[in-house]
C-alpha positions as CSV (number, residue, x, y, z in Angstrom):
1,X,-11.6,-3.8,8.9
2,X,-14.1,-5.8,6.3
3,X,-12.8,-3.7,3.5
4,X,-8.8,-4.4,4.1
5,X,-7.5,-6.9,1.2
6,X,-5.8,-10.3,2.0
7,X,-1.9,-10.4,2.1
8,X,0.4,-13.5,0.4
9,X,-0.3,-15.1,3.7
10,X,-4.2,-14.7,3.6
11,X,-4.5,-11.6,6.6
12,X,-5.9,-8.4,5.9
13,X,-3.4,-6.4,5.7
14,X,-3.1,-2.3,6.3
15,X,0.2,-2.0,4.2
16,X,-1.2,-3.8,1.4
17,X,-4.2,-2.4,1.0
18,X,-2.7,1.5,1.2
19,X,0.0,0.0,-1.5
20,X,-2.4,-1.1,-3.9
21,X,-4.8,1.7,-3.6
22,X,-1.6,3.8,-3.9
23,X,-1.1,2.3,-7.6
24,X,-4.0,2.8,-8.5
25,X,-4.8,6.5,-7.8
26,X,-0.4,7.1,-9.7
27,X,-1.8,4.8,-13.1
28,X,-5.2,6.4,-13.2
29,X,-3.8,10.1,-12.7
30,X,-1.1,8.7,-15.4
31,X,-3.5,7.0,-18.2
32,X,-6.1,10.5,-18.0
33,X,-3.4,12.5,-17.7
34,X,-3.8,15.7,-19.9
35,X,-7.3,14.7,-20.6
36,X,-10.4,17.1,-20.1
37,X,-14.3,16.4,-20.1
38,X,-16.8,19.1,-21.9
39,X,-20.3,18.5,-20.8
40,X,-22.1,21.7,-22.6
41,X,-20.5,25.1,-19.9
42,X,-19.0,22.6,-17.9
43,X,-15.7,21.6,-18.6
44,X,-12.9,19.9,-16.5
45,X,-9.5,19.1,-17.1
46,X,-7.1,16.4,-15.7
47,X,-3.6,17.4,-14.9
48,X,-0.5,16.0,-15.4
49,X,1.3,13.8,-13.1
50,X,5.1,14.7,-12.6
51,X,8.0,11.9,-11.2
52,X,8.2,13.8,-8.3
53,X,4.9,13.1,-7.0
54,X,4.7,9.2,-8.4
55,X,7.3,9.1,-6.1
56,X,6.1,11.3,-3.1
57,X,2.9,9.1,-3.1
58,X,4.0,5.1,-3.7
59,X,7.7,5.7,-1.5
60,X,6.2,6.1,1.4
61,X,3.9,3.6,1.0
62,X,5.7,0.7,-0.7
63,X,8.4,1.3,1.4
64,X,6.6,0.5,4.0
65,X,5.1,-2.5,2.7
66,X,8.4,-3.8,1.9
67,X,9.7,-3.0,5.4
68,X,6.7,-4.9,7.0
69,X,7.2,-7.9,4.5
70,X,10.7,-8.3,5.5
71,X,10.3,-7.8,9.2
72,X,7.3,-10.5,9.1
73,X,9.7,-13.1,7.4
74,X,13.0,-12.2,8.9
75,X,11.4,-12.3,12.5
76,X,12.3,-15.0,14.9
77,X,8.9,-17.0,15.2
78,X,8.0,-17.4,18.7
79,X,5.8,-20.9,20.1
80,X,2.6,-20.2,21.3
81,X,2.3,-22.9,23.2
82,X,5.3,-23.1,24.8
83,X,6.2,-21.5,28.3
84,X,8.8,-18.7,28.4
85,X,12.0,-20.0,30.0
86,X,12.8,-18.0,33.4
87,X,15.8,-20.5,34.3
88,X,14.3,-22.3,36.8
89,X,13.3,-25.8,35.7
């Protein structure tokens, strides 16, 4: 849990840290994208990325972020230190 990053709010968050991972991986896949590496017999190439799988790999996941952000705010806020109300006063 130490290496989860810090939401708007300040708590680690899950969500957040998948989303912004989730970037990362789509732009560096984008920006070396067609590139290859020769290092004497060795040679490696990057593939391309297509729209299709930009958006099979940050959907899901900012979808989800977005989903959590908006139940979190649009969530009725309960008291903690208040007792639950059974009708009987």
């Amino acid at each position: 849990m130490k290496m989860l990053l810090n939401d708007s709010t300040g708590n680690k968050s899950l969500t957040h840290t998948l989303s912004v991972v989730a970037f990362i991986v789509v732009m560096v896949k984008v920006i070396v994208g067609g590139a290859s590496i020769v290092i004497g017999s060795f040679s490696y190439s990057f593939g391309t990325i297509d729209s299709l799988s930009i958006a099979a790999i940050l959907g899901p996941v900012l979808g989800a972020y977005v989903a959590r952000r908006y139940t979190e705010t649009n969530a009725p806020q309960e008291d903690s230190g208040s007792k639950p109300n059974d009708g009987k006063e």
